[in-house]
C-alpha positions in Angstrom: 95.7 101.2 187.9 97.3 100.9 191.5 96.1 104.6 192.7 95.6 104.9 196.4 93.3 108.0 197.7 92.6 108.5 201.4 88.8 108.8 202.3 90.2 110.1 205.9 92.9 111.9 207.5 94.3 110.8 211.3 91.9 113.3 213.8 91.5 112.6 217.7 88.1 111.0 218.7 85.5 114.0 220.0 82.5 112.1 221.2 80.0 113.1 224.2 80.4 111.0 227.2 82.1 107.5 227.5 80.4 105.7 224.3 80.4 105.7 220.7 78.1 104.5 218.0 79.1 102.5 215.2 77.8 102.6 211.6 77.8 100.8 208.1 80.8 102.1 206.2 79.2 104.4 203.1 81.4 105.1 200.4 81.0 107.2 197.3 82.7 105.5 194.0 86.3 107.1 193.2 85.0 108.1 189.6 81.6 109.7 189.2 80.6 109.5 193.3 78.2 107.7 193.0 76.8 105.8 196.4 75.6 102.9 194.5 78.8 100.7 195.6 78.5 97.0 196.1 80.9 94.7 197.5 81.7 91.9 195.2 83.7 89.2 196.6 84.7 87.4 200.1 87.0 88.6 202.3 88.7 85.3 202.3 89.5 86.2 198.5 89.9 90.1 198.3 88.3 93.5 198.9 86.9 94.3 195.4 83.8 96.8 194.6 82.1 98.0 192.1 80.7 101.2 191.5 76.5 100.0 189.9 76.7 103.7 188.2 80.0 103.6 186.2 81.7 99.9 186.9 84.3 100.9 188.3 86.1 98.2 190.7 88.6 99.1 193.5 89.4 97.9 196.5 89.1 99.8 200.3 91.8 99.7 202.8 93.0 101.4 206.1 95.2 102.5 208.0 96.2 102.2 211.3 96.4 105.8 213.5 95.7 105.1 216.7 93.5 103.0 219.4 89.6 103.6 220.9 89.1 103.7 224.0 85.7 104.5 224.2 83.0 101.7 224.9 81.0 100.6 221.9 78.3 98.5 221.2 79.2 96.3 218.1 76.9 96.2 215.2 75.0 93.7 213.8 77.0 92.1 210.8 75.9 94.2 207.2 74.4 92.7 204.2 77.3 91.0 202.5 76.8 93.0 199.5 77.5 96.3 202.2 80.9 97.6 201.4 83.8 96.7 203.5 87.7 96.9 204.2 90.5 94.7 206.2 91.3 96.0 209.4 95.3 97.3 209.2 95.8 95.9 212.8 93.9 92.7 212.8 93.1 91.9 209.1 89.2 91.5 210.4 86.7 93.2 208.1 84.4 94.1 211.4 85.8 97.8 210.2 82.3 100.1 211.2 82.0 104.2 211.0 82.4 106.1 213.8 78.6 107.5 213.4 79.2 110.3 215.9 82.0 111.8 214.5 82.3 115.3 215.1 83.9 116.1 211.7 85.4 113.8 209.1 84.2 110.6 209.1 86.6 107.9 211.4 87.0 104.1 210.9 87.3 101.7 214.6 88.0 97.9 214.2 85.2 96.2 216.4 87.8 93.0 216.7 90.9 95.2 218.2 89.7 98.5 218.9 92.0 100.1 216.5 91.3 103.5 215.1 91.2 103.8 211.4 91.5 105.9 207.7 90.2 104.7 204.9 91.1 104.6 201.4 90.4 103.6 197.8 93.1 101.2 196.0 93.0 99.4 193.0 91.2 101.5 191.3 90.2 100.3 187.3 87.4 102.7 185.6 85.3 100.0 183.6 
């Protein structure tokens, strides 16, 4: 099934002063939300995770709406198993949540600085 479902909508950075922090993506599975979501391949191959709940597999992706200009310390790189999407820009998966978000979560690339949504694609209920 070739569904794609936005995780985040396009929203102007609000953080306090001139840095922001960066976090893990988190995702909830596309069919029963479930946070139990592993990534299950290589980024050199594809984007593919599965949902440990239901087995669902899909993919995550982003979008590109806009650029950071805030200062940010990069993140230690996650468990491999951690889920993760391409950047839209750059094609790096260094994609990270903006952790101090003031609202809906927000996406950065820590290779090219550019500001991200996030989305579900390839979605296949087991």
């Amino acid at each position: 099934m070739l569904t794609a479902h936005v995780l985040t909508a396009p929203e102007p950075l609000r953080h306090a002063g001139n840095s922001m922090t960066l976090t893990l993506i988190s995702v909830a599975c596309p069919k029963c939300g479930s946070a139990d979501v592993l990534y299950s391949c290589k980024p050199e191959c594809c984007y593919n995770h599965v949902c440990n709940n239901c087995y669902t597999t899909f993919e995550l992706e982003t979008t590109k709406v806009g650029e950071v200009t805030e200062d940010f310390e990069i993140p230690p790189d996650p468990d491999p198993s951690a889920p993760t999407a391409p950047c839209a820009r750059c094609g790096e998966p260094r994609v990270f949540a903006i952790g101090d978000a003031v609202s809906r979560p927000q996406y950065v690339c820590a290779a090219c600085k550019a500001l991200l949504t996030l989305g579900y694609t390839q979605i296949a209920p087991a």
